[in-house]
Structure formats: structure tokens, C-alpha cells
C-alpha positions in Angstrom: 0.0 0.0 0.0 3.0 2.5 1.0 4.6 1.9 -2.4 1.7 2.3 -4.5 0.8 5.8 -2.5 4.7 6.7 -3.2 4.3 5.7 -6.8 1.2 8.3 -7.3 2.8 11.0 -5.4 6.3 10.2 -7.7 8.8 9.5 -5.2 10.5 10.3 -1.9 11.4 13.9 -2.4 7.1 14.4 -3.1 6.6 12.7 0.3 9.1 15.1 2.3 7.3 17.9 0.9 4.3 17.3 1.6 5.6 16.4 5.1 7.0 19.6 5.1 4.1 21.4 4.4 1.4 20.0 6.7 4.1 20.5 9.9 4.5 24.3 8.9 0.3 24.2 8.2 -0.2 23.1 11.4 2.7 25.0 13.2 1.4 28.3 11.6 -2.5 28.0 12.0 -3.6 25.1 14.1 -4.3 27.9 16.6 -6.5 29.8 14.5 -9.0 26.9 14.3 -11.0 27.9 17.5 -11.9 31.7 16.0 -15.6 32.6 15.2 -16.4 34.2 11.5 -14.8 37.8 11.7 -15.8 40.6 9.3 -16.8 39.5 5.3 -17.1 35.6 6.8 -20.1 36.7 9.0 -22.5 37.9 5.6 -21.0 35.5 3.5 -20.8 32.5 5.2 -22.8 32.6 8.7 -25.7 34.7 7.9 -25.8 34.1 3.8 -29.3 32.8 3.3 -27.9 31.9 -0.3 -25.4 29.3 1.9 -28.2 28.3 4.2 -30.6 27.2 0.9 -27.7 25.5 -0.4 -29.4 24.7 -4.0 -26.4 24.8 -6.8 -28.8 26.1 -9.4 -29.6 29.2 -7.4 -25.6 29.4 -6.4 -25.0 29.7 -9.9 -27.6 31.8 -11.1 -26.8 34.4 -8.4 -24.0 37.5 -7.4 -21.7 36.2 -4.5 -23.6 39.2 -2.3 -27.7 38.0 -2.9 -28.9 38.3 -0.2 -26.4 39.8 2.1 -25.0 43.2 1.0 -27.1 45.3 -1.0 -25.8 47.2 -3.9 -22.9 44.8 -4.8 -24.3 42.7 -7.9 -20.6 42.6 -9.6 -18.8 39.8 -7.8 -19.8 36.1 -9.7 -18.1 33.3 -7.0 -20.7 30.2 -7.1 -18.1 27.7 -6.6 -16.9 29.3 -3.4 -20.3 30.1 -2.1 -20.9 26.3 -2.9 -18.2 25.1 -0.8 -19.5 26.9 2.2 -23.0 25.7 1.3 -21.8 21.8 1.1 -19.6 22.6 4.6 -23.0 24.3 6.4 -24.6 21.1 5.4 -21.9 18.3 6.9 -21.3 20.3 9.9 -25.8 20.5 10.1 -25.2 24.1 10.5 -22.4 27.5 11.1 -19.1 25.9 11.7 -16.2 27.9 12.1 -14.1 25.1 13.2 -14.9 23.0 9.9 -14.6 26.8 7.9 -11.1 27.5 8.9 -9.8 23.9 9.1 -10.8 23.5 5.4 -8.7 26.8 4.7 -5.7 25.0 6.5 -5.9 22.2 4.3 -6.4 24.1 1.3 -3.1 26.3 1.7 -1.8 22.7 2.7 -3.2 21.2 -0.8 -1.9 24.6 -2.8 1.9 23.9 -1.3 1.8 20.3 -2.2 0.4 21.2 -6.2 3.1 23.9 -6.1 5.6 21.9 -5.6 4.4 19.6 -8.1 3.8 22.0 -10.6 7.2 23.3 -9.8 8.8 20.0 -10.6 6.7 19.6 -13.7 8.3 22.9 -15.0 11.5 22.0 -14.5 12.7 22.9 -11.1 15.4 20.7 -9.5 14.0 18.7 -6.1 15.3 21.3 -3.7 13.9 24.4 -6.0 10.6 23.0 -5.8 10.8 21.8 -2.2 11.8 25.4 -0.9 9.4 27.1 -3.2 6.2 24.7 -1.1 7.8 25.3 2.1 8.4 28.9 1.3 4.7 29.5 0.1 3.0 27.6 3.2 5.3 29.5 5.8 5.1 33.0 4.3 3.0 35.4 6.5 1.4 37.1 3.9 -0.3 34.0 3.2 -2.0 34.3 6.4 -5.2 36.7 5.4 -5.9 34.0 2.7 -5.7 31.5 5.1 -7.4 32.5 8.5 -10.0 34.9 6.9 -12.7 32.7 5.8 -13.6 34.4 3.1 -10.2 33.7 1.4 -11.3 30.7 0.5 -11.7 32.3 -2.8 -8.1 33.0 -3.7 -6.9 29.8 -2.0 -9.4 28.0 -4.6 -8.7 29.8 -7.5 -5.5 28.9 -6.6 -6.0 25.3 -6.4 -8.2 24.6 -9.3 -5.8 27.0 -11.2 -2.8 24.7 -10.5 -4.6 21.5 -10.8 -5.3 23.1 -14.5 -1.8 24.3 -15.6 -0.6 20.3 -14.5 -3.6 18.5 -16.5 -3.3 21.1 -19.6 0.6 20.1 -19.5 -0.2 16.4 -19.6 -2.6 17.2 -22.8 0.3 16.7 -25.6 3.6 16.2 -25.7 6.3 17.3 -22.9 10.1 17.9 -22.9 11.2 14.5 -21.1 8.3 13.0 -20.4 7.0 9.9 -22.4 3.7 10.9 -24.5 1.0 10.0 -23.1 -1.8 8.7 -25.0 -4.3 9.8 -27.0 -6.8 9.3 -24.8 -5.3 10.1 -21.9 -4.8 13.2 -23.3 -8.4 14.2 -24.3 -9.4 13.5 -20.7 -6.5 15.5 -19.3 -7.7 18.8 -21.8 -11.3 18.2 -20.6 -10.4 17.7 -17.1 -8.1 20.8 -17.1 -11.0 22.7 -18.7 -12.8 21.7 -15.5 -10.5 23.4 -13.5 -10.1 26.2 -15.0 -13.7 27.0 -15.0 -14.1 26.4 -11.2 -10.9 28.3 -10.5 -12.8 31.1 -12.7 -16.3 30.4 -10.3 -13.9 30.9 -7.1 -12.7 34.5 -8.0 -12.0 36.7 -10.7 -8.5 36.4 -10.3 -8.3 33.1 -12.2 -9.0 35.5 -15.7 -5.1 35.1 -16.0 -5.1 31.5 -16.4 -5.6 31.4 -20.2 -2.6 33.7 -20.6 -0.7 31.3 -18.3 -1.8 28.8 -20.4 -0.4 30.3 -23.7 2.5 31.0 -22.2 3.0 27.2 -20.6 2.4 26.4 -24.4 5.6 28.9 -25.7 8.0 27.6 -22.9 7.6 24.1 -22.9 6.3 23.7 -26.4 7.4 25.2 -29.3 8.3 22.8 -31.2 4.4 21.5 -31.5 3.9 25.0 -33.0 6.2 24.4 -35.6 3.7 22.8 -38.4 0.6 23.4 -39.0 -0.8 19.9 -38.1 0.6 20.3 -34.9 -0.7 23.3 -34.6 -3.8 22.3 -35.2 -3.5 19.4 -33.1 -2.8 21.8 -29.8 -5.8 24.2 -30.9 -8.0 21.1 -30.1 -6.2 20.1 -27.0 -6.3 24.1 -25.6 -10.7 24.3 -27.3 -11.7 22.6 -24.1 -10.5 25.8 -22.2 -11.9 28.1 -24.3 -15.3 26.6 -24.2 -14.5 26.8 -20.0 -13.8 30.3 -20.3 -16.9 30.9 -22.5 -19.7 28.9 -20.2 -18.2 31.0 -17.6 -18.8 34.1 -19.1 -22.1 33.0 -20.1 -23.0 32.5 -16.5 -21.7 35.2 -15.0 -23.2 37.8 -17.5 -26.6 36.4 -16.5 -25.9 36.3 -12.8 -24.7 39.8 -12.5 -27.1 41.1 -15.7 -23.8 43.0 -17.6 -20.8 42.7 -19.2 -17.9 42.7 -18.1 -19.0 44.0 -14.7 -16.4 45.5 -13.4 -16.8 46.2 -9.5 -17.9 49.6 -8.4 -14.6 51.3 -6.5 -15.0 53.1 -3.6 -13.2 56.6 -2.6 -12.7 55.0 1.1 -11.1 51.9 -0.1 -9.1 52.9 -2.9 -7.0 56.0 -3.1 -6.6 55.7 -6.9 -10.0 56.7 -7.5 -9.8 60.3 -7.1 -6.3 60.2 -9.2 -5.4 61.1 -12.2 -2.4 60.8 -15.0 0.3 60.6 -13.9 -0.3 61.1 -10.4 -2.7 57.6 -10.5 0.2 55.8 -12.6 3.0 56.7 -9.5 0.5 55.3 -6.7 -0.2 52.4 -8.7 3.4 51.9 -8.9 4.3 53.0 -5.2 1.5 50.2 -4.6 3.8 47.7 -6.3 6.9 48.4 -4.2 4.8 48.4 -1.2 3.7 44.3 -2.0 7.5 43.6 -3.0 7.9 44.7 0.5 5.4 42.6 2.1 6.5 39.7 -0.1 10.2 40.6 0.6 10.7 41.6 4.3 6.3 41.1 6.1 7.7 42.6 8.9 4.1 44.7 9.0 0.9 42.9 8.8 -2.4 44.3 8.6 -6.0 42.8 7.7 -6.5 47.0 6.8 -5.5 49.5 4.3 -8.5 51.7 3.9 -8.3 55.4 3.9 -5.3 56.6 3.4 -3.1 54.6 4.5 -2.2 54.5 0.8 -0.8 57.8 0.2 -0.9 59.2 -3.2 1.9 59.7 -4.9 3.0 63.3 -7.2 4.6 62.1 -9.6 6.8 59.4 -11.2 10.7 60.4 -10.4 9.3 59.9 -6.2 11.1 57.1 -4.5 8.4 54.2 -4.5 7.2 54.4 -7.7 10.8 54.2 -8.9 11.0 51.2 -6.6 7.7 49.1 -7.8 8.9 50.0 -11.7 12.2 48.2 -10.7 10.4 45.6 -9.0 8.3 44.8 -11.9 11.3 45.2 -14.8 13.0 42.6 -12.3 9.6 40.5 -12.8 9.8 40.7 -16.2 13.2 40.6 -16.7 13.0 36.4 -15.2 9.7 36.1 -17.1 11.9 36.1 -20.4 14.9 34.2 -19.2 14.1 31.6 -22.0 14.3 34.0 -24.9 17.4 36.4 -23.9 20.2 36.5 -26.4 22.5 34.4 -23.7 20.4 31.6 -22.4 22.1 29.9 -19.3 24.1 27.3 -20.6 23.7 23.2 -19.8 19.9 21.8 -19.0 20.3 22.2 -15.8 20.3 25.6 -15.9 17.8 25.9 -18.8 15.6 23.9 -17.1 15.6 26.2 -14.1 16.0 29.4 -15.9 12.2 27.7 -17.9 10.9 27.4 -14.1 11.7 30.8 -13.0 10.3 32.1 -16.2 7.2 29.6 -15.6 7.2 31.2 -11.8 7.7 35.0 -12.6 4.8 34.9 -15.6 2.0 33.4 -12.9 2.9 36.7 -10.5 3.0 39.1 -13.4 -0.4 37.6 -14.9 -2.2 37.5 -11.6 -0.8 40.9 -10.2 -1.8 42.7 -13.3 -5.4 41.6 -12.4 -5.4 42.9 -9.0 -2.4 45.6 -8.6 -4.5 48.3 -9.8 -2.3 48.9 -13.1 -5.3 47.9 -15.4 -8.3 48.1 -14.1 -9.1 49.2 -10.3 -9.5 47.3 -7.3 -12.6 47.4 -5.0 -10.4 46.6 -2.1 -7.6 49.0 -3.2 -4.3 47.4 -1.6 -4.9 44.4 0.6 -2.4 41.8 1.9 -5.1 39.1 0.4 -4.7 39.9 -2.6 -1.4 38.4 -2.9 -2.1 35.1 -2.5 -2.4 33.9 -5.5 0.6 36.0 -7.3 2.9 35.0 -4.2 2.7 31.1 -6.0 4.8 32.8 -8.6 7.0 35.1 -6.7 8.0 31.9 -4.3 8.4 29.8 -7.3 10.8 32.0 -9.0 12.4 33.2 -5.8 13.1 29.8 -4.6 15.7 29.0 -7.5 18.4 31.2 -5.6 19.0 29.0 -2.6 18.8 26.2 -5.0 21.4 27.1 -7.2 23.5 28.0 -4.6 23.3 24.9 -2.6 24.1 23.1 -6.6 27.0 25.9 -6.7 28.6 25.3 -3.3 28.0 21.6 -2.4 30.0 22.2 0.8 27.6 25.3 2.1 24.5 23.1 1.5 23.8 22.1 5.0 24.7 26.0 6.2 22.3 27.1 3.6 19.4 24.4 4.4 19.7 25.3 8.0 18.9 29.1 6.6 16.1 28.2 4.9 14.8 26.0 8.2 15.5 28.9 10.1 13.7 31.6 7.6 10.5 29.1 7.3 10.3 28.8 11.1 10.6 32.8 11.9 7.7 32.8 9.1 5.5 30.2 10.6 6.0 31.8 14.1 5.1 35.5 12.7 1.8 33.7 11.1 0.8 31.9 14.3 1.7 35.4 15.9 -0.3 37.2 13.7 -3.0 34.8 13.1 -4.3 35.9 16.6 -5.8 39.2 15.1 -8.3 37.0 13.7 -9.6 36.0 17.1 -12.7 38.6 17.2 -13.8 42.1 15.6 -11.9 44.0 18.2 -8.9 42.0 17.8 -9.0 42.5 14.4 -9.6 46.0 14.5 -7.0 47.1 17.4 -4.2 45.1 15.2 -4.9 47.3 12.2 -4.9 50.6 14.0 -1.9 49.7 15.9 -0.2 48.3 12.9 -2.0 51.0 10.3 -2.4 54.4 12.1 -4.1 56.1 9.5 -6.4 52.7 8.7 -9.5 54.8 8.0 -11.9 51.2 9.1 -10.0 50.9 12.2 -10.7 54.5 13.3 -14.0 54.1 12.5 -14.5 50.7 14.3 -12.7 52.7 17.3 -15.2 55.4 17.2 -18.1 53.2 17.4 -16.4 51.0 19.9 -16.2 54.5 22.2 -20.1 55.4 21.3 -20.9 51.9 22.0 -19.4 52.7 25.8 -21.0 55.7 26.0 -17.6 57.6 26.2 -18.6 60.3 24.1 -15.9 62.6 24.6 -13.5 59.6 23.1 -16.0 58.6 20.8 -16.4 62.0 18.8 -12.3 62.6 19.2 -12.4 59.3 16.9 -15.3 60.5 14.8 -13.0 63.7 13.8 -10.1 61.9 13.2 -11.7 59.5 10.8 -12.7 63.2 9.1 -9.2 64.5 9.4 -8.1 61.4 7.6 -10.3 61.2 4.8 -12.1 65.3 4.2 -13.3 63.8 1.3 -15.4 60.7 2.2 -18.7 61.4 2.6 -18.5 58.0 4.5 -16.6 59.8 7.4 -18.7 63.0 7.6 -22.1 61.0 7.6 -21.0 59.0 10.9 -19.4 62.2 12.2 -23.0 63.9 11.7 -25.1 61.1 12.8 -23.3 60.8 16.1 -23.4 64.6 16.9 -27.1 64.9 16.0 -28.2 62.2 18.7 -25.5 64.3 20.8 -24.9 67.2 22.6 -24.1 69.3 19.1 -27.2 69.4 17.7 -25.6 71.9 15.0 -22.2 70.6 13.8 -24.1 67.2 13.3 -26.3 69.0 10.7 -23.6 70.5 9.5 -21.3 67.7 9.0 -24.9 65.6 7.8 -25.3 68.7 5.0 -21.5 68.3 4.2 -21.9 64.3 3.2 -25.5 64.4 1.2 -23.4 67.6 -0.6 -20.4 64.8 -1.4 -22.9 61.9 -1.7 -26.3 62.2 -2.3 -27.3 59.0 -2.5 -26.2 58.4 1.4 -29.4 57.4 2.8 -28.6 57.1 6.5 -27.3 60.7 6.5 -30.6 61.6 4.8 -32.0 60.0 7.5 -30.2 61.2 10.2 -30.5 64.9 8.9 -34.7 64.5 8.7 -34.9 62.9 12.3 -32.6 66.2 13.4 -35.5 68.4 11.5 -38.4 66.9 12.6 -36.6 67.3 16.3 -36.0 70.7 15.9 -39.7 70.9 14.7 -39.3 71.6 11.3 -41.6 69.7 9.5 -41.6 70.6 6.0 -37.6 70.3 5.8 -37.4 67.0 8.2 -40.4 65.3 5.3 -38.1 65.9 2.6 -35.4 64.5 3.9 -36.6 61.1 4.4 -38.7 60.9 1.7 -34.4 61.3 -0.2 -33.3 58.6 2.4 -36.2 56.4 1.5 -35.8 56.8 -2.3 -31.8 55.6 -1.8 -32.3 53.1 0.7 -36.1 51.8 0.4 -35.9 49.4 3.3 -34.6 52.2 5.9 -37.6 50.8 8.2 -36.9 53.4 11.0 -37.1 56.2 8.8 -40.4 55.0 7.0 -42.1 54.6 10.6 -40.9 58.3 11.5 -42.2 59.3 8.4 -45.1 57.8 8.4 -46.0 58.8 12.3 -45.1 62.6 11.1 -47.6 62.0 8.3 -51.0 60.9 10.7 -49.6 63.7 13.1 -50.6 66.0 10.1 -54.0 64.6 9.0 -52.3 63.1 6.0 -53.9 59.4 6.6 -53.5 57.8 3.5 -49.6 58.8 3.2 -49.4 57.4 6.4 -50.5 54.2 5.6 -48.6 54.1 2.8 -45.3 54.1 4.6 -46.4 51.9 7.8 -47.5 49.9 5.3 -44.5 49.3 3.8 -42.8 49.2 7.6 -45.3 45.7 8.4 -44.1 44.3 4.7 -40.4 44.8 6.2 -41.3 42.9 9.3 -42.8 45.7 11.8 -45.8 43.6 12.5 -45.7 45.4 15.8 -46.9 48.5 13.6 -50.0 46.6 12.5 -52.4 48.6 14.5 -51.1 52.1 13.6 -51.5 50.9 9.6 -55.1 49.5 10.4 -56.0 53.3 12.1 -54.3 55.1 9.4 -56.2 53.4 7.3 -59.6 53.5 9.2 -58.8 57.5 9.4 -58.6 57.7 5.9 -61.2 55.9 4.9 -63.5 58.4 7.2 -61.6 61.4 5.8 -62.5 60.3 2.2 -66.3 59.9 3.2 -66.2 63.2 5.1 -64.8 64.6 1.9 -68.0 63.3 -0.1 
């Protein structure tokens, strides 16, 4: 039985990686297992009545928000919201144990098909062994792994690997027999599989047909040469194009346009109120910022919001100089296989094809989310890395390894660095991990770790209100204003907490300041018509919740104050109206009020006659 599990996993290297792998795993993140769903995980996984319903055909005929945040139809992710609706139904029920044990094994299973895919791309044993380890120890990894939610990169990840290694067993390979005919049909259709659920995980996964064309121009030119061949590797690669079409079938009708492209926030992405070159430097700056993180994590954060992100003036600044080099470095291995002077011996041109291999997955997936194409609704996130950092590792991992092949007598100094660097990761993540333990937790590690996090402040300030320390509380309020003058975000929650206040005036005042920025804010609306009516203004307090009403429809506190100022003013059949729409929103408590504002309206009518 051993020998026919080491058979299908290769050999004895495959079996000390994966050992590797599940005792960093379980070093870095057994701890996390206990935490409840934090943030994103609590709509989309504990309270998602999409999950709870678990049918596939509704899965993958809706947005990955139904049901849980409104106003967000551009997200398509029915293969992730499946997987939480399959693990609600084993566990009978919310399971964050089950949750975030699956995410373990995941990153686990995304190491192991790393290294394999590694070694299928030419790396040498101790290239690809170091690139898993590497990957499963790094601490950036850690918001894909311990926040819920990132199940989505982990299995676009997965599925996306799983692809590249089925599409490269569909045709010939450099030294490895041909497989069949057969075999190789099933392994183009199977791929195709994957690379349409990677696609249904997250958006991300767009960049696996490139990686796919570019798998094809490394490892096989030569079946480009003729056109029967070429004709023979259309067919084989048709699969994935029909994938990539079905998927973009789907998602067109779940989201109802094309291509969708999420709406970007001011709060969450700085880029947004850039332009020129002022936009192009901060999308650059942003790049030297992740070669940081991927470089030297030394600074974690689960939060970037606000501006934490600082805009950049122009291109000649330091870290837009920095990302540009960064990214010419990217490239620069990406086209190790065509420059002028190839390394020399197979060996090396077998490594230099898996650093190129490596370097060509980052630059594909980063150029989807690093904000140099199209905006990101999350602006810069740690997440967001998780599937480029596959790449990075990859091609990053080939200098230890042709060092130790360099300097036979330094291999055990320099195996005992790489032990050393993959434990100091793994202890960071397990560190780190802990911020994951609750909201506060989360929160308190972003502001201490992100000063200018504008979500952090904000979660302070309602932490303060929440305490009823108001003078702390509206300290926090200003800061998130001082922070971001132009979110009308920040000035609404400013306004809202000085109306119910002490400062009556500055909260209609800040209140004016956000509908003037936003106008479609419908809890300032609301907040500024409660503040009217309050100060007995009537006329001005109706008109502003009728505007909070039109953004926000279900506002149910707003339609009963509405609808209660109405019947104060003889205006019956308004009245009912609104309380009627307050019982339809689950106010059966307010069944009575609709049945006199009814009753009173039917009289006035007759008295009318």
C-alpha cells in the first residue's frame, strides 16, 4: 500500500514535501481553528441565506452578495459560495471550526500542487521543495488562510494549478513519455474543469488562459512548428476556451452586464480620485509596497482603507521608482528563456524555464489585482497576494537552489537558513493569526499596525459610542474626518453621532457636508430628517426622508418616523402608505397604527364626499 501511495505522489522527495508542508500548516495556523467568522465571513458564510438554501442552481444563477449586502451585484463566485453551502450542510449548521480547518488544508493542498507543478516545470528537487515550504510559511499568506472568506483565492489557486498540471499532460512534454491519445483528451477536458471552477472561485483566475499560452511557448514550441501540430494543440487548448466561455455565459446572466467591473470606492481605494500621472506613480508605489510585504512582512495588517495609501505626485518619487524596478526585475526572469544568452547546460535551462514559468504566474495575476489595469474594489490588501505570491515563491526559490548546486560544501549552512527563515515565518503567522480572534482584535491590530487605517478608526469610534464615552468617541469621529475630508462615509458617521449628541448643529452640519459629497447616502438623509423633525421643522425633516427612503427603500426606522409625522398631520392615507411598507419589512408590531391610518382615511375620504 506505501509503495503504491509513493508511486502516485512520484517519489520520496514528493513525500518530504508534503511532510513539510502539513508541519509548517499546522505549526502556523492550528491555533486559528478555535476563532468565530470575523468581518466578510459573518455575511457570507454565517448569515448568507444563499449558503443556508444551499441549492447549486440558485448558487450559480446568483451574485456572491444575494442576499447579504445590498448594492454589490458585480462579484460572480458560485463555486466558493458552494463550498460553504456543502460545509453548512456536513457540519448541520455555522461551523467555524470546519470553515477554517478547510482553509488549512487548502493552503496545505496549494503547497503540495506547487511543488508539483514546480517540478513539472523543470525545477530541481530542492527548488521545488523550498518554493512549497516557502509558500506555506510566508506570513502574507496568512489573510488568505485565517480569513474565511479567502477561501476564494486559496481555490482559485487550487483549481488553477490543478489546471496548468492537467493542460501540461494534454500533448507532448520535454522528457516526459507521450502519453496517450486518450489520456490526453481526458487530461484537456479535465483541465478545462478546472479552469472553469478556479474562474467560479474568483475573478483572479481570468489570468489563467494567458498562463496557459505562455505554458504552451515555454515548454512547447516545437508543436507550433507545423501546422498539423498546430492544429493538433488548438483542439487540446478548445476545451478551455469553451470553459472560459460557459463562464462568461454564467456570470453575465448572474450579475445582468458585461464585463462587470466592480464599483470602486473613494474609502477603499485612493486611486479613485487620481489622475495621469499622479494615478500611474501610486499604482506603482503600490507595487513596491507588495514587493515589501513579499520581501521583508515585517508589518501585517488585515487593513488599508483610507489613506493609509498615500498618493503619490509624480513618477521620479522614491516608490514608484521602486515598484517600476520591481516589476522590470519581474519581467526581466519572465523572459529568461528567450534572452540572447540563455544559461548554458539543461540544468540551468531547465531552471531558468521554471523561474520564467514562476515570474509569468505573478506578473499575470498581479496585473489583475495591482491596480495597473483596471481598479481594485479593495484598493491594496495583503489578500490579494495570494495567489501571485505562487509565482514570486516559485521563482524566488531557484536562488538558494542554485546556490546549494553551486557550493556543495555550504548546502547544510544554507538548508539550516532556509529551516531557520521558514520557522521565523511560521512563528510570525501563528503570531499574527491571533488578530483574527474577534472584531476587536482585528480592528486594534490594524490601528496599531495601520495608524491612518480609516476602518480601524472608525471601528474605534463606534467602539467608544458603543461605551458611552462620548468625549473619546467624537475625538475618533473627527479623526476618521481629518483622515479622509473627502469621504462622505466619514462626515455621515461624524454627523449622525453629533445629531443624537450634545451638538445638535455641527451634526447638521457635517450631515449637509456628506448628502453635498454623496447624495445618494441614505442614512445621512435619515439622520439629517430625524434632526429636522426634532428641531420641529416639519416641512424640511419630510423631505429629507422621503431622499433617504428613495436611496435606501428598506430604511424601516425612517419609514415609521415618516409615516407617524404624516398621521400627526392629517395626511392618513400617506401614512398608511409608509407603515405599510414598515409591516411588509417585518414591523408587525406596527400593525395597528397601519389599520387606524387606514380607518382615518377611509373616514376622511367619506367626510370629503
Amino acid at each position: 500500500m506505501i509503495a503504491k501511495l509513493q508511486q502516485s505522489f512520484g517519489s520520496r522527495p514528493a513525500w518530504i514535501a508534503l511532510a513539510g508542508i502539513l508541519l509548517i500548516c499546522l505549526a502556523a495556523y492550528s491555533g486559528s481553528l478555535r476563532y468565530p467568522y470575523v468581518q466578510d465571513a459573518v455575511a457570507a458564510v454565517d448569515r448568507n441565506p444563499v449558503v443556508e438554501r444551499g441549492d447549486p442552481r440558485e448558487i450559480f444563477t446568483s451574485d456572491y452578495w444575494k442576499d447579504t449586502v445590498s448594492g454589490a451585484r458585480t462579484l460572480y463566485r458560485p463555486a466558493t459560495v458552494l463550498g460553504f453551502a456543502w460545509e453548512r450542510r456536513i457540519a448541520a449548521g455555522p461551523a467555524p471550526a470546519l470553515s477554517r480547518s478547510i482553509n488549512v488544508a487548502l493552503h496545505a493542498g496549494c503547497a503540495f500542487l506547487l511543488f508539483a507543478f514546480a517540478r513539472r516545470a523543470g525545477a530541481g528537487r530542492p527548488h521545488a521543495t523550498i518554493a512549497a515550504w516557502l509558500f506555506a510559511a510566508h506570513p502574507v499568506m496568512l489573510q488568505g488562510v485565517v480569513n474565511v472568506v479567502g477561501r476564494a483565492d486559496q481555490q482559485a489557486l487550487f483549481f488553477g494549478l490543478l489546471c496548468l498540471l492537467l493542460f501540461g499532460r494534454a500533448g507532448p512534454w520535454p522528457g516526459v513519455p507521450e502519453p496517450s491519445a486518450g489520456r490526453q483528451r481526458i487530461a484537456a477536458w479535465a483541465g478545462a474543469l478546472c479552469l472553469f471552477l478556479a474562474l467560479c472561485s474568483k475573478e483572479i483566475a481570468i489570468a489563467l488562459p494567458v498562463l496557459l499560452l505562455v505554458q504552451e511557448a515555454i515548454f512547447r514550441r516545437r508543436e507550433w512548428s507545423t501546422r498539423g501540430r498546430r492544429v493538433a494543440r488548438f483542439a487540446a487548448l478548445a476545451p478551455g476556451l469553451l470553459a472560459v466561455l460557459v463562464y462568461l455565459d454564467l456570470r453575465t446572466r448572474a450579475i445582468g452586464e458585461f464585463p462587470g467591473l466592480q464599483i470602486v470606492p473613494f474609502e477603499e481605494n485612493v486611486l479613485v480620485g487620481l489622475e495621469g500621472s499622479s494615478r500611474l506613480a501610486t499604482a506603482l508605489a503600490m507595487a513596491a509596497r507588495y514587493a515589501g510585504l513579499l520581501l521583508w512582512p515585517a508589518r501585517l495588517s488585515a487593513d488599508y482603507s483610507g489613506t493609509v495609501i498615500r498618493a503619490q505626485a509624480g513618477l521620479l518619487e522614491m516608490l514608484p521608482l521602486l515598484g517600476v524596478a520591481f516589476l522590470l526585475v519581474a519581467l526581466f526572469a519572465a523572459l529568461l528563456p528567450w534572452l540572447p544568452k540563455r544559461p548554458a547546460g539543461e540544468a540551468a535551462a531547465r531552471t531558468a524555464r521554471a523561474v520564467s514559468m514562476g515570474a509569468w504566474w505573478f506578473l499575470a495575476a498581479y496585473l489583475v489585482v495591482g491596480n495597473l489595469l483596471v481598479l481594485n474594489a479593495a484598493g491594496f490588501a495583503e489578500r490579494l497576494l495570494y495567489v501571485p505570491a505562487a509565482g514570486f515563491v516559485l521563482a524566488l526559490a531557484a536562488l538558494p537552489a542554485v546556490a546549494m548546486g553551486h557550493l556543495p560544501r555550504a548546502r547544510p549552512w544554507l538548508w539550516a537558513a532556509v529551516a531557520l527563515l521558514l520557522a521565523a515565518g511560521a512563528w510570525q503567522a501563528r503570531s499574527e493569526a491571533r488578530m483574527w480572534a474577534s472584531h476587536r482584535a482585528l480592528f486594534d491590530h490594524a490601528l496599531a499596525s495601520q495608524p491612518r487605517s480609516l476602518r480601524a478608526n472608525l471601528a474605534l469610534a463606534h467602539r467608544h459610542r458603543r461605551q458611552g464615552d462620548a468625549v473619546a468617541a467624537e475625538r475618533a469621529f473627527r479623526r476618521c474626518v481629518e483622515l479622509a475630508p473627502d469621504d462622505a462615509g466619514a462626515w455621515s458617521d461624524l454627523g449622525i453621532f453629533l445629531s443624537r449628541g450634545p451638538d445638535p448643529a455641527g451634526g447638521e452640519e457635517a450631515l449637509c457636508r456628506a448628502v453635498e459629497m454623496d447624495p445618494s447616502r441614505g442614512e445621512a438623509w435619515a439622520a439629517l430628517g430625524s434632526l429636522h423633525r426634532r428641531a420641529g421643522r416639519t416641512r424640511e425633516a419630510e423631505r429629507a426622508l422621503r431622499r433617504a427612503l428613495l436611496w435606501q427603500p428598506r430604511l424601516v426606522s425612517s419609514a415609521e418616523e415618516l409615516a407617524r409625522m404624516l398621521a400627526a398631520a392629517g395626511r392618513y392615507r400617506e401614512a398608511a402608505h409608509y407603515f405599510r411598507g414598515c409591516v411588509r419589512m417585518g414591523r408587525r408590531d406596527l400593525a395597528d397604527d397601519l389599520e387606524r391610518a387606514e380607518a382615518l382615511a377611509r373616514r376622511a375620504r367619506g367626510t370629503a364626499r
